[in-house]
C-alpha positions in Angstrom: 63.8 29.7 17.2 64.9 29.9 20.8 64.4 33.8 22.1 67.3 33.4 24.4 69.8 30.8 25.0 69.5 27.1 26.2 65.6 28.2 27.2 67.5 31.3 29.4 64.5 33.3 31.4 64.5 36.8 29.3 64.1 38.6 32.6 67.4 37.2 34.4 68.9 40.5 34.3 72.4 39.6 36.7 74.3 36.2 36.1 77.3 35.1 36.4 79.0 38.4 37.7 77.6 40.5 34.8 74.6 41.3 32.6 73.2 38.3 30.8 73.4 39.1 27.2 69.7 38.0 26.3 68.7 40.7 28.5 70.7 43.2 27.7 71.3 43.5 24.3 67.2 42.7 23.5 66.7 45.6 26.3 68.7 48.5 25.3 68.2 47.9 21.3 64.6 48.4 22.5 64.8 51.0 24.6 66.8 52.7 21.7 64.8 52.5 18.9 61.5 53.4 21.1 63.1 56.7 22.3 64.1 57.9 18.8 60.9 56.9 17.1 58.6 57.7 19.5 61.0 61.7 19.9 61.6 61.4 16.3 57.3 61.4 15.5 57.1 64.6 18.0 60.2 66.4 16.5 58.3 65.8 13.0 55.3 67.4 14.1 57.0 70.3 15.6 58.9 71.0 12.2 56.2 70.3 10.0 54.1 73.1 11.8 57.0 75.3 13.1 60.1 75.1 10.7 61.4 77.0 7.9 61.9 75.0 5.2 65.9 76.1 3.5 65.3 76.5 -0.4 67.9 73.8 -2.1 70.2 76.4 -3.4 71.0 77.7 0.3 71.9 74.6 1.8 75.5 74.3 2.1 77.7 71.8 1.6 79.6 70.0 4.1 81.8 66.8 4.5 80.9 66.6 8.7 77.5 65.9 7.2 79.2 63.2 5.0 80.8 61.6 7.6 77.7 61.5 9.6 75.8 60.1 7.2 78.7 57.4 6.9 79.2 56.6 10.4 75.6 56.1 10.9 75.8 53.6 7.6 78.8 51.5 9.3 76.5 51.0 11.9 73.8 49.7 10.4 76.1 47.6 8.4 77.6 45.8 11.7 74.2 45.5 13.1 73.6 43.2 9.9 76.8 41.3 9.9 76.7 41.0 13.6 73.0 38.8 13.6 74.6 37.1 10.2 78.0 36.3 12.3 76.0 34.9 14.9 74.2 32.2 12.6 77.5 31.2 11.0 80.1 31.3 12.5 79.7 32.7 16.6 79.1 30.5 19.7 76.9 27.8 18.7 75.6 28.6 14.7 72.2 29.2 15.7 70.2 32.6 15.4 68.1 33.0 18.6 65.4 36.0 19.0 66.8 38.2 20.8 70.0 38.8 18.3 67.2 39.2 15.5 65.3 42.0 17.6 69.0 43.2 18.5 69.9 43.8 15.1 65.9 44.9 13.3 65.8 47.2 16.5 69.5 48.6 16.2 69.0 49.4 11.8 65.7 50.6 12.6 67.1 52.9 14.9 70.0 54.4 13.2 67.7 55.0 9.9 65.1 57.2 11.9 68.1 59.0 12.9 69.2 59.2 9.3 65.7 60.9 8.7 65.9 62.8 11.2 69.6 64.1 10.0 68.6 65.1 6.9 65.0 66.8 8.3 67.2 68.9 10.4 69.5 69.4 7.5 66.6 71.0 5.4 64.5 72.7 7.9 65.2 74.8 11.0 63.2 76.0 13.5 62.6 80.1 14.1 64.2 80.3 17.0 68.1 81.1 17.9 70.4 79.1 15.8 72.0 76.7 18.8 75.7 75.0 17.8 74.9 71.2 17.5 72.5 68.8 16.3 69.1 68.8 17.9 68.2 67.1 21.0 66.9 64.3 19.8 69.6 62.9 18.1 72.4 63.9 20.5 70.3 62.0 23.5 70.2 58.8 21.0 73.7 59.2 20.4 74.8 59.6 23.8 71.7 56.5 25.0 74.1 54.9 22.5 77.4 55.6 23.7 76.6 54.5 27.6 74.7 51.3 26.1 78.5 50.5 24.5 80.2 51.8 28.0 77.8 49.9 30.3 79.3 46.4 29.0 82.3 46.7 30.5 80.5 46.6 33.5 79.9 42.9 32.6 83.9 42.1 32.3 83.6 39.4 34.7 80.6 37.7 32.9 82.5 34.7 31.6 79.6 35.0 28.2 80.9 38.2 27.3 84.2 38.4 25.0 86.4 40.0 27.6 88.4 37.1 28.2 89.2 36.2 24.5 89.4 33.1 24.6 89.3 32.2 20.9 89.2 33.6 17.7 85.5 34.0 18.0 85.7 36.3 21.0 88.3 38.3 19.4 85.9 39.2 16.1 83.7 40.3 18.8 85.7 42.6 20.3 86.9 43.9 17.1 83.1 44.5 16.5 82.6 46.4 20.1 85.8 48.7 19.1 83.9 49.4 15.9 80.8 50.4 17.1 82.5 52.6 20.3 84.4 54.4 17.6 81.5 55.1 15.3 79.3 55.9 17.9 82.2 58.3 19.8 82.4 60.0 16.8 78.7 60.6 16.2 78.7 62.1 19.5 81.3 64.3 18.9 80.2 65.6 15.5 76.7 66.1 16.8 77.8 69.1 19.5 79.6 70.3 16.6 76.5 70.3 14.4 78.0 70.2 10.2 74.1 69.3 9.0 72.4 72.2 10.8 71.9 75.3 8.6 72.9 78.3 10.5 70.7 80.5 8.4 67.5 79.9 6.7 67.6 83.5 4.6 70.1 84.7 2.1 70.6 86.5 -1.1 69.9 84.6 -4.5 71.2 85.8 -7.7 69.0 86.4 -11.0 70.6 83.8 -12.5 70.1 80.6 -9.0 66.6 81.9 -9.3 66.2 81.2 -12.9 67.9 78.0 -12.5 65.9 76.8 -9.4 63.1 75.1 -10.6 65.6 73.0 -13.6 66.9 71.4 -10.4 64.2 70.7 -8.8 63.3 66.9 -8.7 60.8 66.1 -11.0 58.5 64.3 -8.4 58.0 67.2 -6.6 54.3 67.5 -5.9 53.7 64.4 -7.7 50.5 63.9 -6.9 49.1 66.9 -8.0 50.2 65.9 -11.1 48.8 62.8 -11.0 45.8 64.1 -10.2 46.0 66.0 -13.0 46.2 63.0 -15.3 44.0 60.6 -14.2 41.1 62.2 -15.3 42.4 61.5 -19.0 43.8 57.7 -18.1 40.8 56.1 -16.5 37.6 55.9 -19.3 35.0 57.5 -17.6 31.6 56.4 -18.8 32.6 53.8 -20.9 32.1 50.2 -19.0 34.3 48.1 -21.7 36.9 49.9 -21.4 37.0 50.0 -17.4 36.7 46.1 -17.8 39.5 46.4 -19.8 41.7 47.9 -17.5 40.6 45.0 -14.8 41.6 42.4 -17.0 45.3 43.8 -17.8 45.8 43.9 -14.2 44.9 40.3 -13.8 47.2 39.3 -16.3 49.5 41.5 -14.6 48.9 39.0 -11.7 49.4 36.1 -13.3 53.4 37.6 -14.7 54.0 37.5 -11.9 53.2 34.2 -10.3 54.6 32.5 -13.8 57.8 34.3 -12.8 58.1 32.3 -10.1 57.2 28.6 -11.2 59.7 29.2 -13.9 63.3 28.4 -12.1 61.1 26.0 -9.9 60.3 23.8 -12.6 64.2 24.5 -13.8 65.1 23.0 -10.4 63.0 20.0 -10.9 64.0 19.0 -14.3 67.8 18.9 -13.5 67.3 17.3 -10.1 65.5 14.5 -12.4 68.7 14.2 -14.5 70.8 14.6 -11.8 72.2 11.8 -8.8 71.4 12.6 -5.3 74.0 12.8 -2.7 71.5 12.1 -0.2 70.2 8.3 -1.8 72.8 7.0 -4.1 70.2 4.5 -5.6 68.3 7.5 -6.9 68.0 7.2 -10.4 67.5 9.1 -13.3 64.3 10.2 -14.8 62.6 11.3 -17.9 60.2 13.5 -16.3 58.7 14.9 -19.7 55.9 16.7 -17.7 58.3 19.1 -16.1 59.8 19.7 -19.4 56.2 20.3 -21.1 55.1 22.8 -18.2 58.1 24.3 -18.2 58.3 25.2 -21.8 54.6 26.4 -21.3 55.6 28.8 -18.5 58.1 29.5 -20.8 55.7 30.6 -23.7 53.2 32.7 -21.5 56.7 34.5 -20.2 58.6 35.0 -22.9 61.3 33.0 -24.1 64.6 35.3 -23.8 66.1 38.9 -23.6 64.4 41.1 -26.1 61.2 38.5 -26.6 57.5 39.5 -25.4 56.0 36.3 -23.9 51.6 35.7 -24.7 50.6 37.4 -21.7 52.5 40.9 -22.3 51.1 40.7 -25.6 47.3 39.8 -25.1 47.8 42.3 -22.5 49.4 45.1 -24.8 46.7 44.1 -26.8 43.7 44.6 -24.9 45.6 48.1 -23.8 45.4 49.9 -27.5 42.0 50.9 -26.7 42.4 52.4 -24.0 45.5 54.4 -24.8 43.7 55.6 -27.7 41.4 56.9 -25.6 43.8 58.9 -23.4 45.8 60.4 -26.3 42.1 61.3 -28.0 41.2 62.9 -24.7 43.8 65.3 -23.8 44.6 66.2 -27.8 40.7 67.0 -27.5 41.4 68.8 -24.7 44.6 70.5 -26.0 43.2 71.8 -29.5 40.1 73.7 -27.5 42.3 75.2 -24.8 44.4 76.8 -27.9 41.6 78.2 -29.5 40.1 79.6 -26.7 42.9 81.6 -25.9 43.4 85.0 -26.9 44.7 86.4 -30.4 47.6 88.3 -28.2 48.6 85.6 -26.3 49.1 83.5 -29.8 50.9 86.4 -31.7 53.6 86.5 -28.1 54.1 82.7 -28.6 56.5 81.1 -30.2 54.7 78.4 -32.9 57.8 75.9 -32.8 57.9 75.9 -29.0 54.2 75.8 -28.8 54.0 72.6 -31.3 56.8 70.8 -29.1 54.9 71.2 -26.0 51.6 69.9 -27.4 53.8 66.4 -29.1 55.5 65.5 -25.9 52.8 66.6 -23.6 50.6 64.0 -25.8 52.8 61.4 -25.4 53.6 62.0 -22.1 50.6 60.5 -20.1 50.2 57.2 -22.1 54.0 56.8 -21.2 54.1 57.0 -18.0 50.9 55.1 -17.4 53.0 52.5 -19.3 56.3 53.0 -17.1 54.8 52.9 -14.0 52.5 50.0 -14.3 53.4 47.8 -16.5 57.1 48.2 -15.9 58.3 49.7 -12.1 55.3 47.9 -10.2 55.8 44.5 -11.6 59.5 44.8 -11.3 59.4 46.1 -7.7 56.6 43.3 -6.6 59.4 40.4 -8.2 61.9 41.6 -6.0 59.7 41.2 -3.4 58.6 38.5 -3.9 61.8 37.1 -4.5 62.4 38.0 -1.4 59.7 36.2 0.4 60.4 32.9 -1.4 64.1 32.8 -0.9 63.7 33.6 3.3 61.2 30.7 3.1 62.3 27.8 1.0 66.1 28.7 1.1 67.7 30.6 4.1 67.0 34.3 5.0 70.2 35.2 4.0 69.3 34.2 0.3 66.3 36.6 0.9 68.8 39.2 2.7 71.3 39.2 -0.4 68.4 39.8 -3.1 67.2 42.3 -0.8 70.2 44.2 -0.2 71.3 44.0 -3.8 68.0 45.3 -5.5 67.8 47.9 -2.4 71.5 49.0 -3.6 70.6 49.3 -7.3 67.3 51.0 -6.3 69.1 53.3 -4.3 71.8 53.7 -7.2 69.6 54.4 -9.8 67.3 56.8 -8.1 70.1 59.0 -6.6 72.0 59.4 -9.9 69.3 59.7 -11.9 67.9 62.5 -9.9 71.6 63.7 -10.1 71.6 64.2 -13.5 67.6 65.3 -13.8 69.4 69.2 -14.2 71.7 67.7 -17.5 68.3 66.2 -18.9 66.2 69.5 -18.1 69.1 71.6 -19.5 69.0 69.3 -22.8 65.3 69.8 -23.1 65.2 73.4 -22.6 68.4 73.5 -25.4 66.4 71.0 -27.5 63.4 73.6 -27.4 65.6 76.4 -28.2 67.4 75.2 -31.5 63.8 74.2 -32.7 62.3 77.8 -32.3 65.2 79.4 -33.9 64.5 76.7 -37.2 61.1 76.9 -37.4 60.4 80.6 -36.5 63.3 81.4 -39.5 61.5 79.0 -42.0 58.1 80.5 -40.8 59.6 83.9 -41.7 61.6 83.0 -44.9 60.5 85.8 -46.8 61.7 88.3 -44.4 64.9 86.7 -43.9 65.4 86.8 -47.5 63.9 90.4 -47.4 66.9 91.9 -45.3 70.0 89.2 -46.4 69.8 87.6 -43.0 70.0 84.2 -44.5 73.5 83.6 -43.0 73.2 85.3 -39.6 70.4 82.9 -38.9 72.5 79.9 -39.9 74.8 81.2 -37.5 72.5 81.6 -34.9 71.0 77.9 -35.7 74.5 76.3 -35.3 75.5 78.3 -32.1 72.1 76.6 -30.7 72.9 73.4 -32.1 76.6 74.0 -30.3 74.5 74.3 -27.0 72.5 71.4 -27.1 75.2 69.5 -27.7 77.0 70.7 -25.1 73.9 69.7 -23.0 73.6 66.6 -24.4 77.4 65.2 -23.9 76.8 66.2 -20.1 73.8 64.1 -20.0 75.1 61.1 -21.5 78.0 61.2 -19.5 76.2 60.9 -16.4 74.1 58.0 -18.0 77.6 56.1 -18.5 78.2 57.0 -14.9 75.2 55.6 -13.8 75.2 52.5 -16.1 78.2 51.7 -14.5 77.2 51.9 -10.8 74.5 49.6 -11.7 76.7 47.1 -13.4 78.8 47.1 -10.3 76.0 46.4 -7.9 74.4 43.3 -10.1 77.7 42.2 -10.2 78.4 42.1 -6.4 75.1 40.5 -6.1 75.2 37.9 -7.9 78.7 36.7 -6.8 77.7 37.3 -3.0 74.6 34.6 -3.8 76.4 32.4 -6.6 79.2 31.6 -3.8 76.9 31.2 -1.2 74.4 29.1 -3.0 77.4 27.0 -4.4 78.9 26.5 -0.4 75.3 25.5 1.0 75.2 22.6 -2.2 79.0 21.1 -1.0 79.0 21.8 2.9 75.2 22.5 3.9 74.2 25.9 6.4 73.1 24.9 9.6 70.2 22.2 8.4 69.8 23.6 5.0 71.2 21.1 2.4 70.7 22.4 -1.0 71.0 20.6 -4.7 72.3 21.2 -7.8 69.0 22.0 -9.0 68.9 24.7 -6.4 71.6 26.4 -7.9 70.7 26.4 -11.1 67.2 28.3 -9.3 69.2 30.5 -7.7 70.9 31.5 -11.0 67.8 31.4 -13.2 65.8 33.3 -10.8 68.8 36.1 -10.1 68.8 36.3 -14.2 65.1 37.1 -14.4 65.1 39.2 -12.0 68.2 41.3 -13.7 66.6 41.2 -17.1 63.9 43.9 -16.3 66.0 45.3 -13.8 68.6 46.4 -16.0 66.0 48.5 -18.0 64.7 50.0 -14.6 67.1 52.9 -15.4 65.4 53.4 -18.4 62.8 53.7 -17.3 63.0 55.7 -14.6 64.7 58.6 -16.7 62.2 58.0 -19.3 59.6 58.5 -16.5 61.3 61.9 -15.5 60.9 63.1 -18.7 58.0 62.4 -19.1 57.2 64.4 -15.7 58.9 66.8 -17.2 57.1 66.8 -20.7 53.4 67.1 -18.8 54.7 69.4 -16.5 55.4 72.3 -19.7 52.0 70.6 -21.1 49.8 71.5 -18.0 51.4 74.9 -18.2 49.9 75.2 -21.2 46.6 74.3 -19.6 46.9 76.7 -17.4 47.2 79.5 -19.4 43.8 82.0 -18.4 41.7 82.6 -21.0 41.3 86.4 -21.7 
């Protein structure tokens, strides 16, 4: 890949009545993204030590925020389908460096400023509140602004669109008009300031302070907590067992390179049964060793939805032992802390609530051990993955569609999830409440009885009932909503790289020729990756609760003895 074009000198700053592009766009995108990285590390430091950090419940809302948060999305958005124009369809089809550092420089850029948006967002400094965004980000968006206003010093440069003369030169100077918009308007709304906090005190009813921490996210201080847990995961004096755990990750591993041979060997088979374009004396073939190694792939993978493949088993296998070895450990662990606590503090208690702390807590650890690494890791490292082999054997902008699709649902799935982490916490404490009232009334039957009370305790059972499933309707509501965000993005996805794949088989990209068999890759590979992918917001609620299930567990740990 050429950096600039026809083998142009990089440091020819003035041709041709104008800047040379190769210069300045590589240049500026630089000088950009060094200024706000480099001002955005020091502003960092300043508010880690300085700043007050705004509790969640005092930030306010506002749509200029929004809006920021938009514009500065648009941009990075036709930064990517600016480089992507330039391999397809603009001046001569080919990519050269300098529009690639243009464009990684330029998204680079505008998400530091994103970080920086919402640091300033959630923090303030002690100091005067000033009208405006800080000055970091109103010196990048004004750097950008002159960048945009300093090409029209080039409108004699016969390279630049100016002159339109074609259709190509016209998309790009629809693109300019976009960017000098978005950016304007950045500008604008950062002397105006809607993200900055104009107050980092206020007053806080009884009942936003009881609610606080039930909207908290759950992976706050996440690795206390999994500090915390470890101690009970990882079988401490006992070499078999830590052998154990060595040889599931190697078969971990090995998922996840059979993951990938899987479509290749697809490909291969129906390229065997298939003409070539390319050699029309090609004939067909009974390649019988594909088909064998393919169905043995098949068999250590699993065959379909819903079916375990020989290596998740031997490897769920191997795994009983030490699971049983976590859930004996903190049970252990559990049973003594209760006895050694006082006779008071066990009279105070509540048995029911008690008894559905110590189940879920149990349960909890071996969970998310599960989740996280046999589930979110391996389905994270096959996107990437993925990733890598479609830039490589295909086109980059197979890898860039895999990429931006999983990014999408990742994005998706985390942000409604920890939406809807209050509706779940809400559910759990409403869960906990209607099983106290049952037990504690069947633990006291005989007083009930005693004093009549028989059907104000029914009513007071079916009012808590009521609650929780008030609670729960809100929660599975939001789990429709979020079902069907996903849905849309794998949808999207796949079309974007179905078309694309299917337009690179008839007409070729640049020198990229593909074959039917590379479709069918394409298809098999999206597939697998979509198959544990749609569970991925399973599991990442089921790891919430389970965050949620050790945090009331460790509470319980933490009781002092008297």
């Amino acid at each position: 890949m050429l950096f600039c074009k026809n083998g142009t000198q990089w440091d020819h700053a003035w041709v041709n009545r104008g800047f040379d592009r190769c210069f300045y766009e590589s240049t500026t995108s630089t000088i950009l993204f060094l200024f706000i990285f480099i001002c955005g590390i020091i502003q960092s430091v300043l508010f880690s030590k300085y700043a007050i950090l705004i509790d969640a419940q005092r930030v306010s809302k506002s749509w200029g925020y929004t809006v920021q948060v938009l514009l500065t999305d648009l941009l990075i958005l036709e930064a990517l389908i600016h480089m992507i124009l330039y391999d397809v369809y603009l001046h001569d089809r080919h990519l050269l460096g300098y529009q690639v550092l243009q464009a990684c420089a330029l998204i680079a850029a505008c998400v530091t400023s994103l970080w920086l948006l919402a640091m300033e967002r959630r923090s303030m400094l002690p100091s005067i509140p000033t009208r405006g965004q800080g000055l970091v980000l109103l010196l990048f968006w004004g750097l950008l602004f002159v960048r945009e206003n300093l090409m029209f010093v080039s409108w004699e440069n016969p390279t630049w669109w100016w002159h339109l003369k074609d259709e190509k030169d016209r998309v790009e100077l629809g693109l300019f008009i976009l960017r000098y918009l978005t950016v304007f308007a950045l500008l604008v709304l950062g002397f105006i300031g809607p993200a900055v906090q104009r107050s980092a005190y206020g007053l806080i009813s009884d009942e936003e302070s009881g609610n606080r921490n039930r909207n908290q996210s759950t992976w706050r201080n996440v690795m206390t907590k999994m500090r915390m847990m470890l101690p009970y995961v990882w079988p401490k004096g006992n070499m078999f067992l830590q052998v154990t755990v060595f040889v599931c990750l190697i078969i971990l591993g090995l998922g996840r390179a059979v993951n990938v041979f899987v479509p290749i060997y697809s490909k291969d088979i129906v390229n065997s049964l298939t003409y070539s374009r390319v050699d029309p004396q090609q004939k067909l073939e009974f390649r019988w060793d594909y088909i064998m190694i393919f169905i043995a792939l098949t068999f250590l993978r699993g065959g379909g939805t819903g079916t375990t493949g020989f290596l998740n088993n031997f490897r769920t296998f191997l795994w009983i032992k030490v699971q049983q070895y976590t859930t004996l450990a903190i049970q252990l662990k559990l049973f003594s802390h209760l006895h050694s606590l006082s006779l008071r503090w066990h009279l105070g208690r509540k048995t029911g609530e008690v008894l559905r702390v110590i189940d879920r807590g149990t349960n909890s650890i071996n969970s998310l051990l599960g989740y996280l690494v046999f589930q979110i890791l391996p389905t994270i490292a096959d996107i990437l993955i993925a990733v890598v082999y479609f830039v490589t054997v295909f086109n980059y902008l197979f890898g860039l569609i895999v990429f931006v699709s999983m990014a999408l649902y990742l994005v998706a799935t985390i942000t409604v999830t920890e939406w809807r982490t209050k509706f779940r916490r809400q559910m759990n404490l409403k869960d906990n409440e209607a099983n106290t009232k049952a037990v504690d009334s069947l633990l006291n039957f005989e007083t009930v009885k005693y004093y009549e009370a028989s059907d104000w305790e029914r009513d007071r059972y079916h009012k808590a009932l009521l609650e929780y499933q008030k609670a729960e309707w809100s929660s599975n509501a939001s789990l429709n909503l979020l079902n069907f965000a996903q849905n849309i993005v794998n949808t999207a996805g796949l079309a974007a790289g179905s078309l694309l794949c299917a337009w690179t088989v008839v007409h070729g990209i640049n020198d990229l020729h593909l074959t039917v068999g590379d479709y069918v890759l394409f298809g098999t590979y999206i597939a697998q990756l979509y198959g544990p992918l749609n569970w991925l917001g399973t599991y990442y609620r089921m790891i919430q609760q389970s965050f949620i299930d050790m945090e009331n567990m460790f509470e319980l740990l933490e009781e002092e003895v008297e």
